[in-house]
One Martini backbone bead per residue (centre of mass of N, CA, C, O) as a GRO file, in nm:
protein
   81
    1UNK     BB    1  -9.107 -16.011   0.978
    2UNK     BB    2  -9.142 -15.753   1.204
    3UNK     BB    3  -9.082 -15.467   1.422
    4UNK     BB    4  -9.376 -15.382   1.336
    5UNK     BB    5  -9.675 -15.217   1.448
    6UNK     BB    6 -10.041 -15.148   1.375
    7UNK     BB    7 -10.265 -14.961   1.572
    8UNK     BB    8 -10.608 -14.928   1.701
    9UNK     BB    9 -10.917 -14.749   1.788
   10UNK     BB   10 -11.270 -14.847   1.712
   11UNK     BB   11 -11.603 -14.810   1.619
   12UNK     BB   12 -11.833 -14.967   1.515
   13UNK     BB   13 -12.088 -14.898   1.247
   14UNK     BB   14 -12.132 -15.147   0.997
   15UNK     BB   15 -12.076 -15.371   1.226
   16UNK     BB   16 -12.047 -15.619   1.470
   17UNK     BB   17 -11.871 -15.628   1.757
   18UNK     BB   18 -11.598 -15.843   1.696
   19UNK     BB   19 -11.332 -16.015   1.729
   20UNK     BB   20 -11.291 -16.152   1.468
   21UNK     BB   21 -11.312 -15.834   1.327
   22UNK     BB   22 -11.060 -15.748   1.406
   23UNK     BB   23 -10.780 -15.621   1.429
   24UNK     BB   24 -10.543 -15.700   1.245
   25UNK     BB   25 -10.383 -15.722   0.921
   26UNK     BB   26 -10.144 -15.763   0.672
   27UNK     BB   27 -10.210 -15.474   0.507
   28UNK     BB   28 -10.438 -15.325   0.638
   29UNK     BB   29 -10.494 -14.983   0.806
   30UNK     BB   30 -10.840 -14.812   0.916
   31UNK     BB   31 -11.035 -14.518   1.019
   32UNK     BB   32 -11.326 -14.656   0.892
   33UNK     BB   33 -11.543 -14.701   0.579
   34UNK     BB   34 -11.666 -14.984   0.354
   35UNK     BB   35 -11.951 -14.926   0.187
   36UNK     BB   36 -11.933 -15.125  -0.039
   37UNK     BB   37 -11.879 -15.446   0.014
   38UNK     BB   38 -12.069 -15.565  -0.145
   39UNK     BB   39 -11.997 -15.479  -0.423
   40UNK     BB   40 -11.707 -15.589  -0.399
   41UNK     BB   41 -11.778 -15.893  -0.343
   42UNK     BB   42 -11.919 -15.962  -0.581
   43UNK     BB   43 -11.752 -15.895  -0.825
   44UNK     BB   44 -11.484 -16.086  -0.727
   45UNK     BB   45 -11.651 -16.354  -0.714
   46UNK     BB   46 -11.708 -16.344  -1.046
   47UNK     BB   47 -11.401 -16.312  -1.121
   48UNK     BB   48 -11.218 -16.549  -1.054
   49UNK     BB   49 -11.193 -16.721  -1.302
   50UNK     BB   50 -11.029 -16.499  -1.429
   51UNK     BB   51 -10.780 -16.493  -1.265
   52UNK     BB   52 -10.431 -16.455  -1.321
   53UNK     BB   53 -10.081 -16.608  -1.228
   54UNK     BB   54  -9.735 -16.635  -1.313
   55UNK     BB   55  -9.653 -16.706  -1.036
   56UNK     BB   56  -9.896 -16.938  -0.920
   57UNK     BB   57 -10.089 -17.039  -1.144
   58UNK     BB   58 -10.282 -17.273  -1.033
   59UNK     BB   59 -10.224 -17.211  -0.717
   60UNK     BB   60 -10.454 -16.957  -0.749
   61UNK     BB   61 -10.686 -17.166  -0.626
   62UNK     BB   62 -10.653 -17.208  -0.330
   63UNK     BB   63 -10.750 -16.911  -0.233
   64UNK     BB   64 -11.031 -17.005  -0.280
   65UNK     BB   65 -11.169 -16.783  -0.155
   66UNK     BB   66 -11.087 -16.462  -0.097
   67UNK     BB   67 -11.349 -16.404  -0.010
   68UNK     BB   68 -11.615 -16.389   0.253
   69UNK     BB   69 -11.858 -16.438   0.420
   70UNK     BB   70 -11.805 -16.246   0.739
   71UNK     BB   71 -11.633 -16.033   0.677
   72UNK     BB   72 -11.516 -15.754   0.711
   73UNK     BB   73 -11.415 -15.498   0.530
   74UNK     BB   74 -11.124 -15.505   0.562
   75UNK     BB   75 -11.083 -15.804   0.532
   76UNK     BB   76 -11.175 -15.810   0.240
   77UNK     BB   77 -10.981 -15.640   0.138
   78UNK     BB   78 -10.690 -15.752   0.244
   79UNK     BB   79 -10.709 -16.015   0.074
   80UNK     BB   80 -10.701 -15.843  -0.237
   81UNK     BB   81 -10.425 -15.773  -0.166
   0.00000   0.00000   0.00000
């Protein structure tokens, strides 16, 4: 819990605007576009079955999907993070 937080507001311009895709998220705010999105997509789910926590163990298998179809660019970053 934090006594900070941090808002914006910007234009959609690479996603349909919708209240569900709106900020904040956990780790990251910017107003731009993350255009690699389908690329950084695909590269990350291919990676899962490798990725590997010495803090979480096996329980980092609960994470997956760490990314889903359907969410902005930024919240796949925010999730990655």
């Amino acid at each position: 819990v934090s006594a900070l937080a941090l808002v914006h507001q910007r234009f959609s311009t690479n996603t349909f605007p919708a209240w569900p895709l709106a900020h904040p998220y956990r780790m990251i705010a910017h107003n731009g576009e993350i255009n690699t999105v389908k690329g950084n997509f695909k590269w990350l789910r291919a990676r899962e079955g490798m990725m590997q926590s010495a803090v979480l163990g096996d329980d980092l298998k609960k994470l997956y999907p760490i990314v889903y179809e359907g969410q902005s660019d930024t919240a796949t970053f925010d999730n990655c993070l």
